[in-house]
LUMTOR-432081 format. One record per residue: residue in one letter; x, y, z of N, C-alpha, C in turn. Coordinates in steps of 0.02 Angstrom, whole numbers, plus 32768, in hexadecimal, padded with zeros to 4 digits. Layout:
% LUMTOR-432081
AXYZXYZXYZ
...
***
This chain:
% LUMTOR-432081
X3C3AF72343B03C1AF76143C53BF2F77E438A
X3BA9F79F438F3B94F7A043763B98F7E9435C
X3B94F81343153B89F84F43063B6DF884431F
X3B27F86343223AF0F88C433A3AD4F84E435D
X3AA6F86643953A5CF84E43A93A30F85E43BF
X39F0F85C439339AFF87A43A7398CF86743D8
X3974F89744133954F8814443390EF8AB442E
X38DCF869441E38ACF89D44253880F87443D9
X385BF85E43C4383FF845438E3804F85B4370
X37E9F8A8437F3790F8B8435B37D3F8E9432B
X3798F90E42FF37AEF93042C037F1F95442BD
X3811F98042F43852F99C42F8387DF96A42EC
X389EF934432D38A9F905434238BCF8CF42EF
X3875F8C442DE3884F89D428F3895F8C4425B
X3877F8FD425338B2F920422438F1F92A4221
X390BF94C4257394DF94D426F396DF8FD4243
X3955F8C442623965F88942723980F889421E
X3946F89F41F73945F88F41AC3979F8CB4185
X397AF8E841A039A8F923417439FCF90D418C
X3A00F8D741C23A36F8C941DE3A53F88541C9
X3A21F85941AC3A3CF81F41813A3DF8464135
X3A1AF869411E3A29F87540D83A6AF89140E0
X3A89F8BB41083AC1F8DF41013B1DF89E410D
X3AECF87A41083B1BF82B41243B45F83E416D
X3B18F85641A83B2EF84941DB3B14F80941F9
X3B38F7EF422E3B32F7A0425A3B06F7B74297
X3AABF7BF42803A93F7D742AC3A62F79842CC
X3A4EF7B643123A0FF781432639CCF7AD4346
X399FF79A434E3951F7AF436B394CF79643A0
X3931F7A843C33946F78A440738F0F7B54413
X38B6F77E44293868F79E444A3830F7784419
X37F5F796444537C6F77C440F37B4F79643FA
X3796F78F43AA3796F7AF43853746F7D44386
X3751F808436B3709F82A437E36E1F82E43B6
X3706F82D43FA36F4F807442936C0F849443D
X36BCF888444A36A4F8B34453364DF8C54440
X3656F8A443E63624F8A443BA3609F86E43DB
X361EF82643E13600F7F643F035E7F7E44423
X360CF807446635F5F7E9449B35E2F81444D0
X35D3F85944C035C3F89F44DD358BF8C844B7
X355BF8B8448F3542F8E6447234F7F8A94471
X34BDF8CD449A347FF8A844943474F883443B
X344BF859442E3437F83C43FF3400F86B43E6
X33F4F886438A33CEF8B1439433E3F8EF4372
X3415F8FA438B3444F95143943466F94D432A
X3457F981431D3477F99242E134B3F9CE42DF
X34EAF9BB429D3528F9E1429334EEFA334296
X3517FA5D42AC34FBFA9942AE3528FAD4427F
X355AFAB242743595FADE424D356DFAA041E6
X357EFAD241B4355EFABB417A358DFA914166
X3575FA58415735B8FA1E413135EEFA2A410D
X35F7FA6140D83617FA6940AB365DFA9140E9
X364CFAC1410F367DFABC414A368EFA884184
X3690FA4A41803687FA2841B936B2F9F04198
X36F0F9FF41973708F9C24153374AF9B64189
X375EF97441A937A8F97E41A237C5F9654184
X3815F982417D3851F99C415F387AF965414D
X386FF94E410A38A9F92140F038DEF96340C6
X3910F95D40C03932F9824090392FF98F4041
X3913F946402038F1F9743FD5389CF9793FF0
X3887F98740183853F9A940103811F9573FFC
X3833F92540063808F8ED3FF537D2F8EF404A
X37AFF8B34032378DF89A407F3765F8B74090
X372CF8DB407A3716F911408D36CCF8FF40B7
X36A8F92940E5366AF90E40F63635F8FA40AF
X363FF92B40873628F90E403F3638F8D94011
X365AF8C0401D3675F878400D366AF8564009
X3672F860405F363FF826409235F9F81A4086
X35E7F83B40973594F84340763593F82C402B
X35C0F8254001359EF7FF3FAE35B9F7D43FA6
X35DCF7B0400635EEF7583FEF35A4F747401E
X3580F774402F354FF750405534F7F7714023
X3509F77C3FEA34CDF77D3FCA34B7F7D53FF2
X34D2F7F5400734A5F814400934D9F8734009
X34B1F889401734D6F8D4400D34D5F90C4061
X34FAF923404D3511F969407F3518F9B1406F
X34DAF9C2405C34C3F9F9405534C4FA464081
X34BEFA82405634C7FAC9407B3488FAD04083
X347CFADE40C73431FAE540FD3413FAC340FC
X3431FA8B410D3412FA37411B3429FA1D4149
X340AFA24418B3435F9F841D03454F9BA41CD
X3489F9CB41CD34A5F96741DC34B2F953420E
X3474F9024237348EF8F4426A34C8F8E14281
X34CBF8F442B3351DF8D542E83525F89F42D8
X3511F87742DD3526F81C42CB353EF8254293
X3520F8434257353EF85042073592F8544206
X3591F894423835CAF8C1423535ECF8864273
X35F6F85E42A03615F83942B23635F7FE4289
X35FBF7EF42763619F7A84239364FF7CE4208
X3636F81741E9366CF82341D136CAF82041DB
X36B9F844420A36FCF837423C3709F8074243
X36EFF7B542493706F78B4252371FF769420B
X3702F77341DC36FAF776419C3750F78D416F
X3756F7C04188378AF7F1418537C3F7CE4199
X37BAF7CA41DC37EFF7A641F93829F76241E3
X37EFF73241BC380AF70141B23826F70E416B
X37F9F7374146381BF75540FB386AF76C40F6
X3863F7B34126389FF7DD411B38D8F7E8414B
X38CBF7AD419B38EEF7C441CC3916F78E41CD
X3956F78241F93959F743421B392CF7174244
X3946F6D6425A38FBF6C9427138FCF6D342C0
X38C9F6DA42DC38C3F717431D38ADF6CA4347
X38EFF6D7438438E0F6A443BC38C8F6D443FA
X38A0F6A343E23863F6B0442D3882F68E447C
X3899F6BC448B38BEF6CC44D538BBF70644F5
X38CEF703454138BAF743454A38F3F76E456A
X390FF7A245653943F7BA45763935F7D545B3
X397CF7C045EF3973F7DA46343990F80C4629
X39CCF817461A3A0AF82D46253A3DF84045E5
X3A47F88445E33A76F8A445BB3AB6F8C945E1
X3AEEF8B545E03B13F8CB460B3B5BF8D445D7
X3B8CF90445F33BBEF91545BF3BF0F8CF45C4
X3C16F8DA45973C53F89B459B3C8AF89C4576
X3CB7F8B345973CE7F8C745623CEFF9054521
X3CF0F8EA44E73CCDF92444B43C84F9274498
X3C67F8E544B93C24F8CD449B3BFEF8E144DB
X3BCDF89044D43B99F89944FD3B9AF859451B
X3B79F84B45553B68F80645713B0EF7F94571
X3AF6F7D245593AA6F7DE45443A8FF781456B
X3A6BF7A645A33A5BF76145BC3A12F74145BC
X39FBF71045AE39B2F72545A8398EF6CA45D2
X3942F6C645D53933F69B46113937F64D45F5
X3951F65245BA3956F608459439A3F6144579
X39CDF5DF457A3A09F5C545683A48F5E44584
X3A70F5FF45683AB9F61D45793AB7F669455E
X3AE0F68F458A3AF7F6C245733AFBF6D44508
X3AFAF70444F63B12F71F44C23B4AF75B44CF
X3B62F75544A03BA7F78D44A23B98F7B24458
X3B8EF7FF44663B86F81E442F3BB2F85A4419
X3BD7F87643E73BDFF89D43D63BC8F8F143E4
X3B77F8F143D13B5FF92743D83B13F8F643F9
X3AD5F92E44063AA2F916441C3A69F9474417
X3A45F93443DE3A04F97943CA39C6F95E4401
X39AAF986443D3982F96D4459392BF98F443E
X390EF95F443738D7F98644033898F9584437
X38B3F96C44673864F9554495381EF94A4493
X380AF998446C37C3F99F448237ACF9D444B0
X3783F9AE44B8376EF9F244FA373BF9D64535
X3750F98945233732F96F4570374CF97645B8
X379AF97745A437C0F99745DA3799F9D1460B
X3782FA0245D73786FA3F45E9372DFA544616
X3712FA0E462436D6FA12462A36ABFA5E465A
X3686FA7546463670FABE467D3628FAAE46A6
X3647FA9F46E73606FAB7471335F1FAF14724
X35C8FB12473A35BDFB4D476535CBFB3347A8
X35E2FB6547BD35FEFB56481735D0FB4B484E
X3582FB63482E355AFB5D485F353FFB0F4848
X355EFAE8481D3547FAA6482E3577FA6E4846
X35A5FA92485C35EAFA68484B35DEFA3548AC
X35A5FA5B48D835B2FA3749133578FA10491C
X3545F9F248DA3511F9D248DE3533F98448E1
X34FEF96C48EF350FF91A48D43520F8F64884
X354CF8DB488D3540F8DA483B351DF8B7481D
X34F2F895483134B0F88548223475F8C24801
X3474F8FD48243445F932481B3460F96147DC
X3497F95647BC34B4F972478D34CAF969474D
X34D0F97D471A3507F96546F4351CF99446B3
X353AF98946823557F9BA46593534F99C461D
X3525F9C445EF3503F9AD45AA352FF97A4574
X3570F9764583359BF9404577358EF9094583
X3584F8EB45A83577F8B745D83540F88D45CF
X351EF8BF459E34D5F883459034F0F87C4547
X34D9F82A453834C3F81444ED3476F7F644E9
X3450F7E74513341BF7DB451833E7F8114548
X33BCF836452D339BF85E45543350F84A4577
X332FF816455F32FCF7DD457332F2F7DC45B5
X3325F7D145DD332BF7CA4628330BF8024640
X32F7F835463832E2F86E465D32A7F884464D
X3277F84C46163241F84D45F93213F8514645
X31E8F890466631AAF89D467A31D4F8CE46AF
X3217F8E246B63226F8FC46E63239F94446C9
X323FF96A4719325FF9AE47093294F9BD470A
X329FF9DF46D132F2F9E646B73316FA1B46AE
X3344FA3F46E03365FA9B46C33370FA7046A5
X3379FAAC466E33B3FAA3463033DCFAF94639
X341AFAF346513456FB3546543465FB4C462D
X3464FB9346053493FB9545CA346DFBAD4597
X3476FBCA455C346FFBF745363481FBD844E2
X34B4FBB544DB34C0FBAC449E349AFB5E447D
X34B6FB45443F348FFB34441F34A0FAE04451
X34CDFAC5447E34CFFA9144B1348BFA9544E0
X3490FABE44E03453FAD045263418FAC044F9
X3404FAFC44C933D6FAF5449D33B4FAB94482
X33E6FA94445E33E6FA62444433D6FA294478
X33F2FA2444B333ECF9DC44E73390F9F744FB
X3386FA3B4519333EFA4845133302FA2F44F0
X3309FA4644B432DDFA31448632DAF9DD4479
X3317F9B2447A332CF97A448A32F5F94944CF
X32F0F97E450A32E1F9664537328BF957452C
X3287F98E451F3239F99645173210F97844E6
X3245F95A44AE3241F93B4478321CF8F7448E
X3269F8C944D83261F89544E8322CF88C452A
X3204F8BC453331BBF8BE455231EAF8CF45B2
X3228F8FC459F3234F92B45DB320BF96745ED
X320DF97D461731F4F9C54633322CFA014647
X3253FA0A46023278FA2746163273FA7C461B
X32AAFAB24638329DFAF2463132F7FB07463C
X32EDFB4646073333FB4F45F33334FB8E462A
X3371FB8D46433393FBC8466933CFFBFF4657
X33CAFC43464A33FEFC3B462E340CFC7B4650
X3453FCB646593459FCE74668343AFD2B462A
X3450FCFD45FD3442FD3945C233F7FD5A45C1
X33E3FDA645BB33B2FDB745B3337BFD97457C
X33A0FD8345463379FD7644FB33BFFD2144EE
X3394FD0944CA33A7FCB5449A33BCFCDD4453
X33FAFCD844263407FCD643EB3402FCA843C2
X33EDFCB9438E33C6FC83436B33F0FC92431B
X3417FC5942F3343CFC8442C933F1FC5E4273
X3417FC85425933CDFCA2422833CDFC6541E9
X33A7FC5C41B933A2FC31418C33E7FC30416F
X3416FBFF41373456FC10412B3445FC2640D4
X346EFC5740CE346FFC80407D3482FC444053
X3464FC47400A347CFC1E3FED34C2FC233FCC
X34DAFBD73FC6352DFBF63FB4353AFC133F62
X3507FC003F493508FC453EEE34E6FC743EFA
X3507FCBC3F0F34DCFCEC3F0B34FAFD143EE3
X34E6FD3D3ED934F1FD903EBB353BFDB13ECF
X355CFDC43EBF35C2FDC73EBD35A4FE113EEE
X357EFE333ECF357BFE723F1A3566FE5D3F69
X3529FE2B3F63351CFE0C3FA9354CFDDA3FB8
X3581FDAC3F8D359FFD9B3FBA35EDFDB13FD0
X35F4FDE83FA8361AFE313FC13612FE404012
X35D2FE59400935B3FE73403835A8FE45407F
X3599FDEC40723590FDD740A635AFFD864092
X35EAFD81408D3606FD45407F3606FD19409C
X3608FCD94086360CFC9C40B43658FC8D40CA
X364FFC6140FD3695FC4541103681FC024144
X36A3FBDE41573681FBA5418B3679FBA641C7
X3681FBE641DA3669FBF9421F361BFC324214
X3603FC4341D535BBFC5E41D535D9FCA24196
X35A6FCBA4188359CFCEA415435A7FD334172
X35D6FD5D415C35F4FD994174362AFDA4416E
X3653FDE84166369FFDF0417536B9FDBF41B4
X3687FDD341F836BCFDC5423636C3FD8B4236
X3697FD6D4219368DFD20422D36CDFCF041F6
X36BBFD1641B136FBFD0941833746FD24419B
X3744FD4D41C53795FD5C41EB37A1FD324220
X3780FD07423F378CFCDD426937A2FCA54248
X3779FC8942183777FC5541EB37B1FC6441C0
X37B8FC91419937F9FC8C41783840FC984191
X3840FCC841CF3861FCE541CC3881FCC1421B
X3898FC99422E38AEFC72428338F0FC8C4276
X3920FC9D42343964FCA8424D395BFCF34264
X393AFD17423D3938FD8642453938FD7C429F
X38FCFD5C42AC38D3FD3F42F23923FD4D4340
X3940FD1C43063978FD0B433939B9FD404353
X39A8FD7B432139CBFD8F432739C2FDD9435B
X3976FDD7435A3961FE0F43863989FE0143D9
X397FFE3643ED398EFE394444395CFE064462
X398CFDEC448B3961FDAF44B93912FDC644ED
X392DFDF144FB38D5FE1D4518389DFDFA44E8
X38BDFE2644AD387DFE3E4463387AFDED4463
X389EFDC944543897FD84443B386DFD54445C
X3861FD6444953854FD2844D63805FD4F44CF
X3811FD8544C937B9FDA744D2379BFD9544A7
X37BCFD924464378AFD8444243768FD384415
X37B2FD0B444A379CFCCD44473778FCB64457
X374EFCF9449B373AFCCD44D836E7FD0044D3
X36F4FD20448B36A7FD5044823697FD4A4440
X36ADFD3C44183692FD3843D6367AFCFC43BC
X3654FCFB438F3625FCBA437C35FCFCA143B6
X35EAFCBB43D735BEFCB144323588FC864418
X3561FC7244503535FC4F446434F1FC6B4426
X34DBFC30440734A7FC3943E3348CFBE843D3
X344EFBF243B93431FBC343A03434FBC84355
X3421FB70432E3429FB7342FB33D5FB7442E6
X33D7FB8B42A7338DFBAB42813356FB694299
X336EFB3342733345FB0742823338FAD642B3
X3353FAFB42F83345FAEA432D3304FB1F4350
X3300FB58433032D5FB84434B328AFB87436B
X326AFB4643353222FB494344321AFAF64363
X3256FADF43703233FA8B4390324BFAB943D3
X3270FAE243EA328EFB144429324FFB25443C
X323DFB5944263214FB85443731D4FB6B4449
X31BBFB1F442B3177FB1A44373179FB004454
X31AAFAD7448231ABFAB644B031BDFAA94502
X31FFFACF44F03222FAE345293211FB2E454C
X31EBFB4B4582321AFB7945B03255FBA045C2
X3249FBE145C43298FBF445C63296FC21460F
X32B6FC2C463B32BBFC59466232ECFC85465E
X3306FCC446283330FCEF4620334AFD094646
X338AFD2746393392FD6246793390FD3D46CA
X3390FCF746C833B1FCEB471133EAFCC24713
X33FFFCCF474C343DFCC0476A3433FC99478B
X3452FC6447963474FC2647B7349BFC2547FB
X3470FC44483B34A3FC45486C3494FC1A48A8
X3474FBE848983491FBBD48D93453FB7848C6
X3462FB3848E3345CFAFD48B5345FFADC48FD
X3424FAC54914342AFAA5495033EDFA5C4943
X341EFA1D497333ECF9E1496A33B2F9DE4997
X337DF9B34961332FF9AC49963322F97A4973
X3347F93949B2332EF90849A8333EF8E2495F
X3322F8D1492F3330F8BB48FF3350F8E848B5
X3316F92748CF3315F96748B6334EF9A848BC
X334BF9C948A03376FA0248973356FA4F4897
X3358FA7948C8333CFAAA48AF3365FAE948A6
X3363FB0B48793386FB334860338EFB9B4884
X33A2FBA4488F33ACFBE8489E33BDFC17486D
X337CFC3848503390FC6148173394FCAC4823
X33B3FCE648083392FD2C4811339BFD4D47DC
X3368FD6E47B2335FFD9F4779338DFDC74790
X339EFDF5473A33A7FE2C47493392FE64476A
X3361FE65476B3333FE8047AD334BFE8847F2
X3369FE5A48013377FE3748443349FE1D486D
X3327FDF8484132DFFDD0485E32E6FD9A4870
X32E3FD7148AD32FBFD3848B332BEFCED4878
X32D1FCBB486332ACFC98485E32B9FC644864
X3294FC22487832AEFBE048963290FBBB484F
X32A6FB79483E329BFB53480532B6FB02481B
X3276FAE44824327AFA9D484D3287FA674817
X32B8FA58481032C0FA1447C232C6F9D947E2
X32CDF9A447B732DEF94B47BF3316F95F47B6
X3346F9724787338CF97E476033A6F9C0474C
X33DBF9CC4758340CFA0C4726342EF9EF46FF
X3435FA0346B73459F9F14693346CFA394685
X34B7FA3C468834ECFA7746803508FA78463C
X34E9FAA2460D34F2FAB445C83526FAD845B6
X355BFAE045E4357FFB2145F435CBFB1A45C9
X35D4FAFA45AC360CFAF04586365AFAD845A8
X3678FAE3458936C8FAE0459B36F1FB1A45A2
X371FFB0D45C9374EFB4845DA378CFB2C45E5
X37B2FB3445AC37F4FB0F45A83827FB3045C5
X3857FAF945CB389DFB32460838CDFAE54612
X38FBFAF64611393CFAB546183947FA9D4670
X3920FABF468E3918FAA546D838E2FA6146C0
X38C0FA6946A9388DFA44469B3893F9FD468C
X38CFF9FB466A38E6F9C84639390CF99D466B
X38F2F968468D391CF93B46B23943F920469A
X3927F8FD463D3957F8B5463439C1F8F44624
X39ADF93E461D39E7F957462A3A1BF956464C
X3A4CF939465D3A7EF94F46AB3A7BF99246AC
X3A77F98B46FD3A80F9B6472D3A9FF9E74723
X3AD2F9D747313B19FA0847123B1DFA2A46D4
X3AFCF9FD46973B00FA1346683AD0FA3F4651
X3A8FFA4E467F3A5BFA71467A3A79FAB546AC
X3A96FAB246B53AADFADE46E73AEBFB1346AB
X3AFCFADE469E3B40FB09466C3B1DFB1C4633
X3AF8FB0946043AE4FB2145D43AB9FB7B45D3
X3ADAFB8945BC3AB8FBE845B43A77FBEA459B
X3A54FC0245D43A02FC0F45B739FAFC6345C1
X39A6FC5D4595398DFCA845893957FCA145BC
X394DFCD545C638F1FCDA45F138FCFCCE4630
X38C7FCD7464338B3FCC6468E38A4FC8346A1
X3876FC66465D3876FC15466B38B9FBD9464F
X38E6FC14463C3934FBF5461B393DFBB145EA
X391EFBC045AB392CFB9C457A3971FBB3456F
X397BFB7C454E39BFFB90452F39D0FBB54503
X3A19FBE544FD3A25FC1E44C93A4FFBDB4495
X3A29FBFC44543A3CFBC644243A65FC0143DA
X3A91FBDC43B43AB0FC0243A23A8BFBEF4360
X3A82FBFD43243A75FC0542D83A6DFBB342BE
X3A8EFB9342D23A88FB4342C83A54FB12430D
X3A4EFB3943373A16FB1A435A3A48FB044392
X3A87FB2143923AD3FAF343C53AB9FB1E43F5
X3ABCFAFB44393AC5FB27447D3B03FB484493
X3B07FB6344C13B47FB7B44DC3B88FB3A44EB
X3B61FAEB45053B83FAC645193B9BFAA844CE
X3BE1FA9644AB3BECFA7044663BCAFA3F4462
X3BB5FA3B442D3B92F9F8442D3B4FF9D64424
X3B28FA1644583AECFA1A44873AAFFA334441
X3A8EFA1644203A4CFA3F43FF3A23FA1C4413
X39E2FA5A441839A8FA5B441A396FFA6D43D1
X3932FA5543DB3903FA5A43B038C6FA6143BB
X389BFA6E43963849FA6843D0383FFAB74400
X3811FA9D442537FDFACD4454382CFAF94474
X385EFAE244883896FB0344B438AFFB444498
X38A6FB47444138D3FB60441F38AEFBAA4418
X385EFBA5441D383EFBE14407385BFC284424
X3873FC414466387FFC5E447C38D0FC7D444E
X38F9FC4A441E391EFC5E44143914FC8543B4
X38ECFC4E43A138B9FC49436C389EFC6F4353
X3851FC7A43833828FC8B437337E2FC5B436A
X37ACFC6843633772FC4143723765FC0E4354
X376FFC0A43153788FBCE42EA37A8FBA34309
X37BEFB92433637CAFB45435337B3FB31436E
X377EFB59438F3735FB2C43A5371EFB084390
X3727FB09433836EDFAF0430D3718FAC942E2
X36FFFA8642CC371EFA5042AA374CFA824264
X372BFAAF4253374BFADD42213785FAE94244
X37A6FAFB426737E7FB0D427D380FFAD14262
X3804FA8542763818FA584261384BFA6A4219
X3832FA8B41E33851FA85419E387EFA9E4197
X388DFAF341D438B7FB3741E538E8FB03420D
X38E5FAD542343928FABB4252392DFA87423B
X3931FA5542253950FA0B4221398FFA2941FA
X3985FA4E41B939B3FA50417D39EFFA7E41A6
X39E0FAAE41CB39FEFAC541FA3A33FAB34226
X3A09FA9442553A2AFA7942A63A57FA3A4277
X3A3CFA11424C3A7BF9DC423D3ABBF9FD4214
X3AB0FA2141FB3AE2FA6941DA3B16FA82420B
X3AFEFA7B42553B1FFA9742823B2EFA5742B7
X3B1EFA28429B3B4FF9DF42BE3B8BF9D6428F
X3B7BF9D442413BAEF9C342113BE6FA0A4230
X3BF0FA3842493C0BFA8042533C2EFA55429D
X3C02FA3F42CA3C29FA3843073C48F9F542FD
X3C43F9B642DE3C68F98442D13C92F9854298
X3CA8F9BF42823CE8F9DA425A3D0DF9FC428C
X3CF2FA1942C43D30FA5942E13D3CFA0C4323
X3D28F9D543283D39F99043503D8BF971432E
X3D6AF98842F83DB9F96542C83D91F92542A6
X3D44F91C42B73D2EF8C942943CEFF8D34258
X3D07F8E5422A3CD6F8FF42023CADF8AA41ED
X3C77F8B641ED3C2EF87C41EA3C51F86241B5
X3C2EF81E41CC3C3AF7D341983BFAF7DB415B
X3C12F7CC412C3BF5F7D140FE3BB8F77E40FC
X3B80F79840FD3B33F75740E83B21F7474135
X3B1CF77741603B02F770419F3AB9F75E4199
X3AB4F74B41DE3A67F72B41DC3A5BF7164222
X3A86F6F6424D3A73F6E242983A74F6B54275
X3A73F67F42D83A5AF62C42CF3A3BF63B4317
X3A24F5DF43163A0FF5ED434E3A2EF5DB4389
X3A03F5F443BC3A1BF60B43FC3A3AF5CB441B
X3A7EF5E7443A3AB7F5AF44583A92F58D4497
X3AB9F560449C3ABDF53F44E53A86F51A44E3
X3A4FF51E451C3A14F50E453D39DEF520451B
X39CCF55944F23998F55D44C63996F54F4477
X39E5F538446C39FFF537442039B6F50E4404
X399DF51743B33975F4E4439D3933F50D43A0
X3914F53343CF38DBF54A43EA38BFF57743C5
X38E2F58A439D38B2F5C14364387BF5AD433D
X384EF5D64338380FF5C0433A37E8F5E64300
X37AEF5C242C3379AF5D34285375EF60842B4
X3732F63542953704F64C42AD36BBF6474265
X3699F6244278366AF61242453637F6514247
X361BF66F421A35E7F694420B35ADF68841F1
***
């Protein structure tokens, strides 16, 4: 039986993984790695958060996206976009450095068992675990709008979903949504000789501003400090501060999660945006009916003006909305027993990232609501690994089986044993 096991392999997921063999627990990875970065995000698209925040979490602080970048000749600079592929190889990069090594399988099934866990997944035999940090992601949590949810699914799709945007070269394209996904797949579209036009509810597009340099003047950066969620107090209380976060009333907590750091664009997305793409502000999205190959859209201003908008495609920019209903490869039962907050019922997580159920941690997206906004963003990553494995070593002492000392995993039993796999960059 195993200590720990990580379900879940992009930046949470491998940190965790890595702060959990240094501590000499008998851990395993269980997903693919970076799968989110790699196989959900158009070709094209750049990190929008600044490198020097975008690091994950080994325990001395090694491995860093900067690292990475000066085994490959080159650098990762403050207000210098780094493309997605960069920041993927990193992670993969990372992975094989500081983690165990991550079998690529896919987990159906987490179900209780005894004092552990039963972890079943679509290649080989069961695993039997101790504890189980689930560090998903947020593909789970995918968000349609409801007025597209009864189209064909041909006429639709979510900005996840593309890695190639080429295909839609001469056609018309909504683009849903407001933040820098929407933004970004836009300018993207129009890039690859689309006709696209952005839709969004918001009256006005936020656009966040050039970034301050990091040597300034001890009064300006008094006055307007950095942190890895952006330059400001609030933004540095999110960023530093996920335990204060946790301790507020669940109301205050879930609101701040679910309003602060909002929808914006990044600086140097502003002018390939603007000169290219269309925006129709201020409308609403209420009804999405098929024509023929086509889609035409039912919009109405704030005004209450109706307007119709005839596309080839919707692509739904609209983000994620996480909640433990959501989470299939969960049992039933066990999604049922675990204590959630909110209306969309993430789970209530205690100071170590433990759920209500023993055993049970979470990481990633799920957690913001308990958090704070910082776990949206690969920066949260650094605030839990050292954490949540802090609070496995806590629950596999009050078991009576305190961790084997030079953990690491092997690989996976039975039917997939052998299958672990190098990832070349």
């Amino acid at each position: 039986m195993e200590d720990l096991v990580v379900v879940g392999a992009g930046p949470y997921g491998l940190s965790v993984a890595a702060h959990a063999a240094a501590a000499g627990l008998d851990v395993r990875v269980l997903g693919r790695p970076m799968a989110s970065w790699r196989d959900h995000m158009p070709d094209g698209m750049y990190l929008k958060s600044e490198p020097w925040s975008s690091n994950l979490s080994a325990p001395d602080g090694r491995y860093t996206l900067a690292d990475y970048c000066a085994t490959r000749g080159t650098t990762a600079e403050h207000g210098t976009p780094l493309p997605i592929r960069t920041f993927s190889e990193y992670g993969l990069w990372f992975a094989r450095q500081a983690a165990p090594p991550v079998e690529e399988v896919t987990v159906t099934d987490v179900t209780p068992q005894g004092s552990g866990f039963r972890i079943t997944t679509a290649q080989g035999e069961p695993l039997l675990a101790r504890t189980v940090a689930l560090a998903v992601g947020v593909m789970p949590f995918v968000n349609h709008p409801v007025a597209l949810r009864e189209l064909p699914p041909t006429h639709y799709s979510h900005s996840s979903d593309h890695r190639d945007l080429t295909r839609f070269a001469g056609q018309e394209v909504a683009v849903l949504g407001a933040g820098q996904a929407a933004l970004e797949t836009a300018a993207l579209l129009a890039e690859a000789g689309a006709r696209p036009c952005l839709v969004a509810r918001r009256a006005r597009l936020s656009w966040n501003t050039l970034p301050q340099p990091l040597e300034r003047p001890l009064p300006r950066a008094l006055r307007d400090p950095h942190s890895g969620l952006g330059t400001g107090w609030r933004s540095w209380a999110w960023s530093e501060l996920p335990w204060a976060v946790r301790r507020l009333p669940a109301g205050v907590r879930e609101r701040i999660a679910a309003t602060e750091l909002g929808p914006a664009g990044a600086w140097w997305l502003r002018d390939r945006f603007e000169r290219r793409v269309p925006a129709l502000m201020g409308h609403a999205l209420h009804r999405a009916v098929p024509v023929g190959s086509r889609t035409r859209l039912g919009l109405t201003t704030a005004a209450g003006e109706s307007v119709v908008l005839d596309v080839a495609h919707v692509i739904a920019a609209t983000g994620f909305r996480p909640g433990l209903g959501r989470l299939g490869l969960l049992d039933a039962g066990l999604r049922t027993a675990v204590d959630t907050v909110g209306e969309a019922g993430t789970p209530a997580l205690g100071p170590h990232f433990e759920s209500s159920w023993p055993g049970l941690f979470f990481a990633g997206l799920l957690t913001a609501p308990s958090f704070g906004p910082s776990m949206r963003f690969v920066h949260g990553a650094g605030f839990t690994a050292g954490r949540l494995v802090a609070g496995v070593h806590k629950r596999l002492r009050a078991q009576g089986r305190p961790p084997r000392s030079g953990g690491g995993g092997g690989a996976l039993r039975g039917q997939g044993a052998g299958r672990q796999k190098t990832y070349p960059v």
